[in-house]
C-alpha positions in Angstrom: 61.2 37.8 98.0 58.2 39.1 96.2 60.5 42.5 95.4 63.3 41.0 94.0 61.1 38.6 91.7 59.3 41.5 90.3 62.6 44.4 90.6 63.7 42.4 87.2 60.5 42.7 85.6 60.4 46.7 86.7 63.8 47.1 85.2 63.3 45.4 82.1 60.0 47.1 81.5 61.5 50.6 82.4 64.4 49.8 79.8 61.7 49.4 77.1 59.5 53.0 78.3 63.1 54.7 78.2 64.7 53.3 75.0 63.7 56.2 73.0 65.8 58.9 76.0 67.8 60.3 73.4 65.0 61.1 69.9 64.8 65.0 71.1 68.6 65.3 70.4 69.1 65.9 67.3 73.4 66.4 68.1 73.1 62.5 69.0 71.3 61.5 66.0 74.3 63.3 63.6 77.0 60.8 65.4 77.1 57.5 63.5 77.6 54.2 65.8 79.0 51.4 64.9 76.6 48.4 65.5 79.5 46.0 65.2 81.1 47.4 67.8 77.8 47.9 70.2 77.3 44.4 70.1 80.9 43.6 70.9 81.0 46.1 73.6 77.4 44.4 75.4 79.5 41.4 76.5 80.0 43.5 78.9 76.0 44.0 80.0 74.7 47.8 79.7 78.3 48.7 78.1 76.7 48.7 74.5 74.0 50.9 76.1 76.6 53.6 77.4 78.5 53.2 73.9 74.8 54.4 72.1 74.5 56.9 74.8 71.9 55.6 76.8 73.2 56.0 80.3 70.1 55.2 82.5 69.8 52.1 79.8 72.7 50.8 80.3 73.0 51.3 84.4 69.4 49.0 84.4 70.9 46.4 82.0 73.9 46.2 84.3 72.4 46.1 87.3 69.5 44.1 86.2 71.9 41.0 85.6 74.4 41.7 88.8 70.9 41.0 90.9 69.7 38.2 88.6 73.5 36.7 89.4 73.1 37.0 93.4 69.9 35.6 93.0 71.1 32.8 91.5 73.9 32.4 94.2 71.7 32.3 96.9 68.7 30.1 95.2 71.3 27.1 94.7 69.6 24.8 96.8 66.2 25.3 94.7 66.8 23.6 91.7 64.0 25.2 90.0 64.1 28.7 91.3 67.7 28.8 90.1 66.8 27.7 87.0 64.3 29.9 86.1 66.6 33.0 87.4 69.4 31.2 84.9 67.2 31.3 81.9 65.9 34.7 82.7 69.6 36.1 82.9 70.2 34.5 79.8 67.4 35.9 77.8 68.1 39.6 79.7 71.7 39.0 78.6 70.5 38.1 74.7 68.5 40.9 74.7 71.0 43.4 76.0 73.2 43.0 72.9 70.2 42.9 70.5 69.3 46.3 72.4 72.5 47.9 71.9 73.1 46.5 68.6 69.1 47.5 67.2 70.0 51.6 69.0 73.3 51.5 67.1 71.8 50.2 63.6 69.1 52.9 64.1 71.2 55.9 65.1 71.1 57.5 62.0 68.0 56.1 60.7 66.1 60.1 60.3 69.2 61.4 58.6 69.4 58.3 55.8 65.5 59.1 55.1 66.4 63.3 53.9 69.2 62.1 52.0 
């Protein structure tokens, strides 16, 4: 139980050492994103992610709220277990589309300074 309490902590913390996967190429800085359409795409969780071409991103998003929703399936009985794993989802969820939206907004954000 200890595990799977702290495996959405690890994934969330490793999503925020590897948001920055993609600075050395300078071929994926040169492709402007759509923000509008990374936040639209993050309904989907870690879809956003894959749309800015952060793969690893995405797959822990995604998988980071597929556990958080079997947790919450089996914690029904616990009232208050199941309600912290609800919020939690919710604010992993919130801050997936922020995430994909933020990387999308800032794609380009080197090549606006030079012009």
């Amino acid at each position: 139980m200890i595990f799977k309490r702290y495996s959405v902590i690890f994934f969330l913390l490793s999503s925020i050492a590897i948001s920055g996967e993609n600075l050395d190429n300078l071929d994926s800085l040169k492709k402007i994103k759509d923000p509008k359409l990374a936040w639209k795409l993050s309904i989907v969780p870690g879809l956003g992610q894959i749309y800015n071409e952060k793969y690893l991103k995405g797959v822990v998003f995604f998988s980071s709220e597929v556990i958080l929703l079997r947790n919450i399936s089996m914690y029904s009985a616990d009232i208050t277990m199941r309600n912290s794993l609800m919020w939690l989802a919710i604010g992993l969820y919130a801050y997936n589309i922020i995430d994909a939206y933020i990387d999308a907004e800032l794609n380009t954000f080197s090549n606006k300074n030079k012009e």
